[in-house]
C-alpha positions as CSV (number, residue, x, y, z in Angstrom):
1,X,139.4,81.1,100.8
2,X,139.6,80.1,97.1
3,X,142.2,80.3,94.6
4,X,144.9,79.4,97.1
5,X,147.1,77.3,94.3
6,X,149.1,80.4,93.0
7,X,151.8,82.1,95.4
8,X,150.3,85.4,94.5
9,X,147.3,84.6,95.8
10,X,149.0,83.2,98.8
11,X,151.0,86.2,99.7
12,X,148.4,88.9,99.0
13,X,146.0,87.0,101.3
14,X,148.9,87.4,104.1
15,X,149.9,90.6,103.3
16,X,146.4,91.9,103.3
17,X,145.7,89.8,107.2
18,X,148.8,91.1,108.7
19,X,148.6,94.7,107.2
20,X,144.7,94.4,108.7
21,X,146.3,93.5,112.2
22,X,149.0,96.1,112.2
23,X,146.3,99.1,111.2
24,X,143.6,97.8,113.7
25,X,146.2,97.9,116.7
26,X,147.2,101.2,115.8
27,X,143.8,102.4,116.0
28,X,142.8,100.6,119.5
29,X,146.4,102.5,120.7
30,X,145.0,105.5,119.6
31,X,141.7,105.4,120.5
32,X,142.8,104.7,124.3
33,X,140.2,102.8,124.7
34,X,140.4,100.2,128.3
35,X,142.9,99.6,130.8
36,X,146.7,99.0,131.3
37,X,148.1,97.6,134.6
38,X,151.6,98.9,135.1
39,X,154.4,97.2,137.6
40,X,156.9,99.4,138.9
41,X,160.1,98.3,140.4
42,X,162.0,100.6,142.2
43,X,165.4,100.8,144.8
44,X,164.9,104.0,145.9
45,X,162.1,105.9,144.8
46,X,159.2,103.7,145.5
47,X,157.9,106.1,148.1
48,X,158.1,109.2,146.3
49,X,156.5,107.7,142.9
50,X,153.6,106.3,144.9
51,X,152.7,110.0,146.2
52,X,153.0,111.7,143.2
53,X,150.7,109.0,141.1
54,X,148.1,109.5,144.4
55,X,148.5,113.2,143.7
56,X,147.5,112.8,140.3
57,X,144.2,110.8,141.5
58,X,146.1,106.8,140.6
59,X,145.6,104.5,142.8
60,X,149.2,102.7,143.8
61,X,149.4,99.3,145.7
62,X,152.9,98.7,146.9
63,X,154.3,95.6,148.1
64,X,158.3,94.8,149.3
65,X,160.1,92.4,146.9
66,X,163.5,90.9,147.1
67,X,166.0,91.7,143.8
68,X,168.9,90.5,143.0
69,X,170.5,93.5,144.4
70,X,168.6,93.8,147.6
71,X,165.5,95.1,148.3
72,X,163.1,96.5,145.9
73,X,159.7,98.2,146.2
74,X,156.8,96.5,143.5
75,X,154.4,99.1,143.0
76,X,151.0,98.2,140.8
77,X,148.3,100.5,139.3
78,X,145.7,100.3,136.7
79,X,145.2,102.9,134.8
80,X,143.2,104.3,131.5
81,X,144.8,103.6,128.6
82,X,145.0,107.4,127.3
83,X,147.2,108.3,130.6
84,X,150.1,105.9,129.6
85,X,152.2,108.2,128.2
86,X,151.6,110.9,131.1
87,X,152.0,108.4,133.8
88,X,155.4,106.4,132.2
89,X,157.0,110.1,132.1
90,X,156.0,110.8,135.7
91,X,157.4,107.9,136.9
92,X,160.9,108.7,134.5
93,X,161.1,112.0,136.2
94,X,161.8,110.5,139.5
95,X,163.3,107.0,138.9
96,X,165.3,107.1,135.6
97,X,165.9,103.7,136.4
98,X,162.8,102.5,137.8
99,X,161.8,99.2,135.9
100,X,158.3,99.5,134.1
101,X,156.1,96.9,132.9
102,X,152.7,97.3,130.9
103,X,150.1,94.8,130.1
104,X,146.3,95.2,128.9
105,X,144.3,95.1,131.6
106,X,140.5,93.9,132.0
107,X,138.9,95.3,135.2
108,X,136.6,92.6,136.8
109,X,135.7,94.0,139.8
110,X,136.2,96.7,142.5
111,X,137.3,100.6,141.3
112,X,139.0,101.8,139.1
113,X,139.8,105.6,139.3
114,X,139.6,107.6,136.2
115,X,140.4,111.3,135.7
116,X,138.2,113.0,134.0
């Protein structure tokens, strides 16, 4: 890094780092490449949305949780990163309101089941 005295300088070096970030996560989402682990929180439905992720070969662990409003069903799954969109609209079709988390996910050990 040279030539850092001059604010142009400055602020192409930034633009250029944070327009490199913004293009290299959009590829990695598009690729699909890895694993997300998705949290599901739901009154009513928790049942239901565990059979029909099963039916589409996703492994569900559910577990009973306390809420604010009474009790709630947690539901977790890891799945492959290019079924995110197919599995958040599953999961919409039964529980409008079901509360959704996503977070990367990094597999370490056991299995993991994929469709093909």
């Amino acid at each position: 890094m040279q030539n850092l005295d001059n604010v142009f300088n400055i602020f192409g070096y930034s633009s250029g780092f944070a327009l490199g970030t913004i293009i290299g996560i959009t590829i990695e989402q598009k690729l699909g490449s890895g694993y997300l682990s998705l949290h599901i929180i739901s009154m009513n439905f928790a049942d239901k949305i565990a059979d029909e992720l099963r039916i589409n070969k996703i492994g569900v662990t559910m577990l009973p949780g306390e809420g604010g409003s009474g009790g709630v069903t947690v539901l977790m799954a890891t799945v492959i990163r290019k079924r995110h969109s197919e599995v958040i609209n599953l999961i919409e079709t039964i529980d409008p309101k079901a509360f959704i988390t996503v977070n990367s996910a990094i597999p370490y050990r056991g299995y993991v089941q994929t469709k093909t």
